[in-house]
C-alpha positions, 0 to 999 in steps of 0.5 A, a space after each residue: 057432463 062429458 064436456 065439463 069433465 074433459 074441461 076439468 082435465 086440460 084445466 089441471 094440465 094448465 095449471 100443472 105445466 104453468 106452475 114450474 116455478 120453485 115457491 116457497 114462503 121466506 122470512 127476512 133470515 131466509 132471504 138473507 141466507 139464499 142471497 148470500 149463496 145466489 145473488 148476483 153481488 155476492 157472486 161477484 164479491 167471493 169471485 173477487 175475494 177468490 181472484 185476490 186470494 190466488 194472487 197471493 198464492 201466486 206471490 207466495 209460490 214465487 219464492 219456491 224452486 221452479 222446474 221447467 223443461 222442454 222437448 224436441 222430439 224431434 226437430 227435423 229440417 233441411 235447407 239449402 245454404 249459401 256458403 261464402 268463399 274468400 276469393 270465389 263465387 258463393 256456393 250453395 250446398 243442401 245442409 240437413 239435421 234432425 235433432 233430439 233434445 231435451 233441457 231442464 232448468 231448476 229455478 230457486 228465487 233467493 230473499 235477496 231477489 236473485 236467482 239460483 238456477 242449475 240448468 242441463 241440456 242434452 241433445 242428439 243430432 244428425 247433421 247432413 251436407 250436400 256438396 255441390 261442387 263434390 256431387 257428394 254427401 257428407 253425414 256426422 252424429 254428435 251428441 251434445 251434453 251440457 251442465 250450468 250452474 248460474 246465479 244473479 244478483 241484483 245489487 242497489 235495487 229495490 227488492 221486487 220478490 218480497 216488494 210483490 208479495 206485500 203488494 199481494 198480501 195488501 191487495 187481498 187484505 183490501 179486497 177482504 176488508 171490502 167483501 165484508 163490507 159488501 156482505 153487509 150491504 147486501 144484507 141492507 139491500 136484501 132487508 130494505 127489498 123484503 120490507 118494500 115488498 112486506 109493505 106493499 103486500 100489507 097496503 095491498 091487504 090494507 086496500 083489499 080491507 077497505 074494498 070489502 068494508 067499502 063493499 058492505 057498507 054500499 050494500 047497506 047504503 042500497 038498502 037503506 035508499 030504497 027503504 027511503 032512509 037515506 037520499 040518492 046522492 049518498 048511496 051514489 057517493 057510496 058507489 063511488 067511493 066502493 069505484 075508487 077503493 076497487 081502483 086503488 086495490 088494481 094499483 096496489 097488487 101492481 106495485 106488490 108485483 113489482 115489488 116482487 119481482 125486484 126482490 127475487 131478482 135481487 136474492 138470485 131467485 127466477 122472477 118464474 119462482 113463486 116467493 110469499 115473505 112473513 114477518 111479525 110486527 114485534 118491536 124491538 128495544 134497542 138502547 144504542 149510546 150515541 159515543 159507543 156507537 161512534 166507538 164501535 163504527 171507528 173500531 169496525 168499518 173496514 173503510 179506515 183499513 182498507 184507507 190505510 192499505 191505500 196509504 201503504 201502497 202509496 208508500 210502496 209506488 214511491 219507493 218504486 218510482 224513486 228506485 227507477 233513478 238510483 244506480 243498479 248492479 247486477 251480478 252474474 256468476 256461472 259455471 259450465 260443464 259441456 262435453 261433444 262427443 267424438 266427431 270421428 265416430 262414423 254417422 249411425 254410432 249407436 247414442 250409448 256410444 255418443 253418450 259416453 264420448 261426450 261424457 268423456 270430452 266432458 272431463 277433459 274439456 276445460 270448464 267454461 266459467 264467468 264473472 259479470 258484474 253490470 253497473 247502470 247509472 241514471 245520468 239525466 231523463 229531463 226530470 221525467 222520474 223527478 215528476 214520476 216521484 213527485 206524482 207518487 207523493 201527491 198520491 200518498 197526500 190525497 190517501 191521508 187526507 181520504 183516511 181523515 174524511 173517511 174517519 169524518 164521514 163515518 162518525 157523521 154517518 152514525 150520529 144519523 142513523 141513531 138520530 134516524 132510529 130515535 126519530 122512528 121509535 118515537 114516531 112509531 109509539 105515537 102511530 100506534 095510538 093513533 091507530 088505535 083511536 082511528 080504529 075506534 072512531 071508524 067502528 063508532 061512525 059505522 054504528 052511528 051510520 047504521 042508526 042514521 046519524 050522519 051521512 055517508 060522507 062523514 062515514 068516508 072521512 073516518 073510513 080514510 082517517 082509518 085507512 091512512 092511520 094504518 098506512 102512516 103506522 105501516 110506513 113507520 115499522 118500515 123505517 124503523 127496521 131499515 134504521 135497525 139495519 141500517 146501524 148495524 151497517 153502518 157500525 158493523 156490529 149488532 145491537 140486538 145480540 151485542 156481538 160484532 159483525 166482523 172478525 175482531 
């Protein structure tokens, strides 16, 4: 007793410590929710739509001003220099400095692709020099300070700044265009997955039906052989065939844990996770006019778009390899207020000192100022951007015709899928009575067997007429619901609830 019950005890922990796992029964709307937050595609896909989206932001953020500054705090060195005397060996004197600065550039992107920046420098410095031939040492502290005002211009160009933000506005429509597209494929795969595993876990019941009928009716086939109601061979066929069925149920529980395990993987669940799916067998109606649905598709698959943005950026790369043989000019103008403290001051002036000196050599210094204006002209690069050109334009020729058999492809692709759910509704209304008949004939052969009017052998004919009945109507739901899927995949609207799938 004491043994059994230690048994008992260690058994639970077993059983406690094995089942980690999360579990939980899904219906196919359960499925979806959880892939769309946890599968490894939808992962991908918003890690997509985030990277485009920063891109933009990035685009977006190059039209305001940018500040920048730098710090030396401080910048020490010393360093033995050789010092170039006309008409004498060279000399070699110990020089020294420590410096303190600072500089700060504020940076205004203009529409017109040039550049305002207002740009200050200040430093602190302590300069040393050794004097070989004079064994002696000379020191001096400057301050330095200086203001500039500089703005270029670009002139003849393509305008680069606002030519990257439509890049990056068309890159994230595209990639847009193509997450929702990818949401829904998703949505597809999650329902075909769950209906494989549906299937495979109802042949498996179907299977597991058969074995148990199988069972008693070899138990009723023993019986009646040894009352001496029927032969040898037919309750030997019977044994048989109870074999076969049991073989059968290992394939089909084998299949439902492949099945399984793909499933899980594919929402983002551990294959540890104990998962059991529901469904109801319910019809749906579904009355799709063949020319809305080709409407709806042209109207709403974001394959056209994202063909059209391709299109787009074709003209783009264009205007960019023609650009890169036109004639350029840039234009630089600056203005420059610099001040040096005095270099009389003695080494060790406090920096308010240094500071005002410079300030005032600042107003009398003259201003430095300029005017630069570059021109360049392509002359000749062997026909190098005449064929970077020609490339880009071959390029926007195969978008336009990709845009066309993309059009093509789509209304091909819809005139299947409603064929394919037409097929399936028809194909489905004739299993049912045919189901419904090899039921019927199943039930009457069991009766007849009973009171010894046919054998075991007709009895397995109806048996696997009934089996496959069952399996024929199963296989046919299956496609009739991924062929309801598969419309509102590939028209991106839903049938059933009369509402687009993407943002109109």
């Amino acid at each position: 007793m004491n043994r059994a019950i230690v048994s008992l005890f260690f058994l639970s922990l077993l059983i406690i410590f094995s089942d980690t796992g999360w579990s939980q029964t899904l219906t196919l709307q359960d499925a979806i929710d959880i892939a769309l937050e946890r599968s490894y595609d939808s992962k991908r896909l918003k890690l997509e739509l985030l990277q485009a989206e920063e891109n933009l932001v990035a685009a977006k953020g190059r039209f305001r001003t940018h500040v920048d500054m730098s710090l030396d705090v401080p910048r020490w060195q010393e360093n033995v220099t050789e010092i170039m005397v006309p008409g004498q060996l060279p000399q070699f004197n110990t020089t020294g400095t420590l410096r303190y600065m600072g500089s700060l550039d504020i940076t205004q992107p203009l529409p017109t692709d040039g550049r305002l920046v207002l740009s200050s420098r200040a430093y602190h410095r302590e300069v040393s020099t050794y004097l070989t031939q004079a064994n002696r040492e000379q020191k001096r502290s400057e301050m330095y300070t200086n203001l500039t005002l500089r703005y270029t211009q670009p002139i003849f160009a393509i305008n680069q700044l606002k030519l990257g933000l439509k890049n990056a506005n068309l890159s994230y429509d595209r990639t847009e265009q193509r997450y929702k597209r990818s949401q829904l494929n998703v949505v597809y795969l999650v329902t075909q997955y769950f209906f494989n595993l549906y299937q495979a876990s109802r042949q498996e019941q179907i299977t597991r039906d058969n074995v148990e009928q199988q069972t008693e009716l070899y138990e009723l086939a023993k019986k009646k052989f040894n009352a001496g109601l029927i032969p040898e061979v037919e309750a030997l066929q019977m044994e048989v065939d109870l074999a076969e069925a049991q073989d059968e149920l290992l394939s089909a529980q084998a299949r439902t844990m492949r099945m399984g395990d793909a499933f899980k993987q594919l929402i983002g669940l551990q294959l540890s996770d104990s998962v059991a799916i529901k469904t109801d067998l319910e019809r749906e109606k579904i009355n799709v006019d063949l020319q809305a649905a080709i409407d709806k598709a042209v109207k709403y698959r974001t394959e056209i778009r994202e063909a059209e943005i391709d299109l787009e950026l074709a003209k783009i790369a264009i205007k960019e390899a023609d650009a890169r043989s036109e004639i350029r000019g840039d234009l630089t103008v600056f203005y420059d207020l610099t001040g040096i403290s005095n270099p009389n001051l003695p080494f060790g002036t406090p920096w308010d000192e240094l500071w005002n000196s410079s300030l005032d050599d600042m107003e009398r210094r003259p201003n430095n100022r300029g005017v630069i204006f570059t021109l360049s002209v392509p002359i000749w690069d062997w026909g190098v951007n005449n064929a970077e050109v020609a490339a880009a334009r071959a390029s926007m020729k195969n978008d336009i015709l990709a845009l066309e058999e993309q059009e093509k492809t789509i209304v091909r692709e819809v005139r299947e899928v409603v064929r394919r759910l037409r097929e399936a509704e028809n194909k489905l209304d004739v299993l049912t009575r045919n189901q419904a008949v090899a039921q019927r004939a199943f039930e009457i052969s069991v009766e007849r067997f009973n009171n010894g009017d046919i054998t075991s052998q007709d009895l397995a004919l109806d048996r696997n007429r009934f089996v496959q009945a069952k399996t024929l109507y199963l296989n046919a739901y299956i496609d009739f619901k991924l062929a309801i899927a598969d419309l509102k995949r590939k028209t991106m609207y839903d049938w059933q609830h009369n509402v687009s799938l993407v943002d109109d």
